[in-house]
C-alpha angles and dihedrals in degrees: 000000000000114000122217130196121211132191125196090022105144080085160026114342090001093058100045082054097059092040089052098037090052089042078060099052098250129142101249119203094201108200129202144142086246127015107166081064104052106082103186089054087053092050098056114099126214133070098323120143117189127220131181115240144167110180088189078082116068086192088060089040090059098037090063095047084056092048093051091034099139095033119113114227113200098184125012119194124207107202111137112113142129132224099204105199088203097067089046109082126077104248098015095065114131114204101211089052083045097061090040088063092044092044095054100035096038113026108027095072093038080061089037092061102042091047086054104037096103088054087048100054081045093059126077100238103042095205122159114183134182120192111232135173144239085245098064089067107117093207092042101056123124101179133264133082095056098189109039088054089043090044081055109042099045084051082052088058104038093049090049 
């Protein structure tokens, strides 16, 4: 049976993953900062099994790859991130909210995929993703909400 680990899974795209990868008869690793309090995640049957994450701490980051340090990981998904409106208008853009963005959208799944290398050349796929976004198109960009488009473009260029 493959194995998946998602991050950002309690809502939205993560939890349609999860939803889609456990239809399919996956083992599904659902990841998010508090499980026992999202309820659609917990409702979901299968082979899910649910961790608590916050890939904003590296510490946290590392602890679960220890804790799932002999397990293959066929796909991992990057999907946490946050889009943050108050670091979005010109003249109205806060730095610190700025590198949060960056430092979840950006960071945190560059530091997801070297903890569980080892887990993903393990694995059988070998597929890292990182959910990205239409506004972190550089040609495609028409202004506003500086660091959630930053955030994505510069996670577009460091994956590549």
């Amino acid at each position: 049976m493959p194995t998946v680990l998602i991050t950002g899974a309690s809502r939205g795209i993560g939890l349609e993953f999860v939803r889609q990868y456990a239809a399919a008869g996956w083992k599904v690793l659902a990841c998010c900062r508090k499980p026992g309090t999202a309820a659609e995640l917990n409702k979901i049957t299968g082979d899910v099994s649910l961790f608590a994450l916050d890939v904003d701490d590296d510490a946290n980051i590392a602890n679960l790859a220890k804790q799932l340090k002999s397990m293959p990981i066929d796909v991992l998904i990057n999907n946490a991130g946050v889009s943050k409106p108050e670091a979005s208008t010109l003249g109205q853009v806060s730095s610190e909210v700025w590198l949060q963005v960056l430092r979840t959208n950006t960071i945190a799944p560059l530091k997801m995929a070297e903890a569980f290398l080892p887990n993903m050349e393990a694995g059988k796929e070998k597929k890292l993703i990182a959910i990205s976004s239409r506004l972190g198109s550089i040609a495609l960009n028409e202004g506003g909400r500086y660091s959630y488009r930053s955030s994505k473009a510069a996670l577009n260029s460091a994956w590549k």
